[in-house]
C-alpha positions as CSV (number, residue, x, y, z in Angstrom):
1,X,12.3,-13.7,-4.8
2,X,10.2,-10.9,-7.1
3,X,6.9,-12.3,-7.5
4,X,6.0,-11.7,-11.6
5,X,2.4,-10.6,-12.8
6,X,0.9,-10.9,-15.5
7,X,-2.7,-9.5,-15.2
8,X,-3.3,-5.6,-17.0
9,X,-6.6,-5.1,-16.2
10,X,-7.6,-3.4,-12.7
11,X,-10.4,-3.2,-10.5
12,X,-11.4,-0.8,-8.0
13,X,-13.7,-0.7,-5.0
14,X,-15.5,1.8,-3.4
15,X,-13.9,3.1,0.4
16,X,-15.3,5.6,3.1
17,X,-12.6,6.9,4.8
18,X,-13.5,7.1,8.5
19,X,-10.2,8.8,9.5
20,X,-10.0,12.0,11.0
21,X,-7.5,13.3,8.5
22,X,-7.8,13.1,4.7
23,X,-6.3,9.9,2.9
24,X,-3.6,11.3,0.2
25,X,-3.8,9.9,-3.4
26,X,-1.5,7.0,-3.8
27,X,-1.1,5.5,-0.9
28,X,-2.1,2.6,0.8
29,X,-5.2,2.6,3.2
30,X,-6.9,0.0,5.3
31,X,-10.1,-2.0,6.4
32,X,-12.1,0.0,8.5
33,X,-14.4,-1.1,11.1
34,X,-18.1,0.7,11.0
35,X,-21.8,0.1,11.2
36,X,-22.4,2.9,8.9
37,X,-20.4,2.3,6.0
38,X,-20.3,-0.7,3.6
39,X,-16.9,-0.4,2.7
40,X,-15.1,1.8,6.0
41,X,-11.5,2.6,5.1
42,X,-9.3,4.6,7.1
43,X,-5.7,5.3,7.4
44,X,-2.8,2.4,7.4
45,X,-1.4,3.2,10.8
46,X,-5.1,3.2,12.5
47,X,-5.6,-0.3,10.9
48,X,-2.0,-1.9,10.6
49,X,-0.1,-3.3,7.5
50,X,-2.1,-6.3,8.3
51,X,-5.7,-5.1,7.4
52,X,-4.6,-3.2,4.3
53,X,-7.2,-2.6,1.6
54,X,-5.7,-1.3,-1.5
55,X,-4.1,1.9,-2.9
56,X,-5.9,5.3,-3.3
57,X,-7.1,6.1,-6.7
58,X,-7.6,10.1,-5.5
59,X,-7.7,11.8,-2.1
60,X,-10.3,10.9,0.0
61,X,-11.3,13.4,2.8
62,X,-12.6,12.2,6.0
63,X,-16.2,10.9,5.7
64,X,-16.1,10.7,1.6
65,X,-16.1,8.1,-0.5
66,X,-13.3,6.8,-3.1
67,X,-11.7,4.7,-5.4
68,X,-9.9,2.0,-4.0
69,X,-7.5,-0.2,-5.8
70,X,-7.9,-3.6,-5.0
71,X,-6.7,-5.3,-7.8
72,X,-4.5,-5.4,-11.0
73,X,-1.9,-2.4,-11.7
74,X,-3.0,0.9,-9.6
75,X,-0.5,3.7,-8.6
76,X,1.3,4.0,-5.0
77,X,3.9,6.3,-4.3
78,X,7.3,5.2,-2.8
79,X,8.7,6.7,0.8
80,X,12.3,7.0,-1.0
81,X,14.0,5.3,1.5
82,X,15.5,3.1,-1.2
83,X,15.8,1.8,-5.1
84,X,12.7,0.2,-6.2
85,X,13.3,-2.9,-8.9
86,X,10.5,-4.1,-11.2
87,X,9.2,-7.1,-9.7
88,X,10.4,-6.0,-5.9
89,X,8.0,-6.6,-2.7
90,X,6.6,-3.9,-1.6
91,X,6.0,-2.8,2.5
92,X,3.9,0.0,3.7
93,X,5.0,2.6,6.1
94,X,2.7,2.6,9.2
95,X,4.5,5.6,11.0
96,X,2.1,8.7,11.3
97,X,3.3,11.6,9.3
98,X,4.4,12.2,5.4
99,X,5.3,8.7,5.1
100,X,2.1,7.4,5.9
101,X,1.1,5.0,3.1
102,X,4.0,5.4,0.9
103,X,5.9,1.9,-0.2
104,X,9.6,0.2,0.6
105,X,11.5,-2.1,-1.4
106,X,11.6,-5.5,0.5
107,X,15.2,-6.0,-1.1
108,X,16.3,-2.3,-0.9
109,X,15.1,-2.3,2.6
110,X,14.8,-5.6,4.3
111,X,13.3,-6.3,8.0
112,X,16.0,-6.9,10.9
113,X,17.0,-10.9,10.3
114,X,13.7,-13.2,11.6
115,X,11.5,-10.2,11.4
116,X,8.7,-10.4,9.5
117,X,6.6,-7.5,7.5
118,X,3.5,-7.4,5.6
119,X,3.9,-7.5,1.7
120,X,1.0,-4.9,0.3
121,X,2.3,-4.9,-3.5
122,X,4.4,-5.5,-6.0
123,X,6.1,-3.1,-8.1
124,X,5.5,-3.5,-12.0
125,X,8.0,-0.3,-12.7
126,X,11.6,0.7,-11.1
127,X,11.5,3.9,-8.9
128,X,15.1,6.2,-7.7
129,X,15.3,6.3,-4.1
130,X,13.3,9.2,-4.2
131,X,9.3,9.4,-3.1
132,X,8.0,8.8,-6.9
133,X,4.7,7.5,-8.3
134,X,5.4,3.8,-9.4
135,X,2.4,1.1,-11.0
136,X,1.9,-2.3,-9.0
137,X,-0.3,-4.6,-8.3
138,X,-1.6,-5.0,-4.5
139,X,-0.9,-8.0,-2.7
140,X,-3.1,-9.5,-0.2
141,X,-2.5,-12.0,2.6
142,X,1.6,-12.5,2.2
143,X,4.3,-12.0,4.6
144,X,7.9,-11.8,4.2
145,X,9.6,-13.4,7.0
146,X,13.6,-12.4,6.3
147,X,16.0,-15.6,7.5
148,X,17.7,-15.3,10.6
């Protein structure tokens, strides 16, 4: 069932990306884990779908600090594996590589039956399945456990 949000306004938190690699714009990242840093991010398939932080407002290259969105309607880019509905759950991809980050469709693309993935957003516009900027809002704390 599409979760429905009403809330416009969005708020964004600082991150310092501790990955080796550079963080692309638009895609999700995660909680990172440092002394240094009050707000450590770093990549979603060093920290997991689990510890995800927000979407990526701009680049971030390793050791700088960005914009993370945390809350209310932020951009994320789709992996185009599938169509994306207004209102759809939204996974991240965790693999390593050009999907990294990028958003699937729940519905378009559900789990194997009793599997259970991480919902990271929901999507407040439709998207081809093609990779394609969408807005929605991040989701914290959910899973999606699809019936056996």
């Amino acid at each position: 069932m599409p979760l429905d949000i009403q809330s416009e306004s969005t708020e964004f938190a600082p991150g310092t990306n501790l990955s080796a690699t550079t963080i692309p714009e638009a895609r999700v990242c995660g909680y990172g884990s440092s002394s240094a840093y009050l707000n450590p991010i770093t990549n979603i398939a060093a920290s997991g779908a689990a510890k995800a932080r927000g979407f990526t407002r701009r680049a971030i290259a390793p050791g700088q600090t960005g914009d993370v969105c945390i809350e209310g309607p932020g951009l994320i880019e789709t992996d185009g594996s599938g169509t994306v509905e207004r209102g759809d759950q939204l996974a991240v991809n965790v693999t390593p590589g050009a999907n990294e980050g990028r958003v699937f469709s729940i519905r378009a693309s559900p789990p194997a039956a009793g599997a259970t993935v991480r919902v990271v957003g929901v999507a407040d516009d439709a998207a081809p399945a093609s990779v394609t900027r969408i807005r929605a809002h991040p989701v914290h704390g959910v899973t999606y456990t699809r019936p056996a």
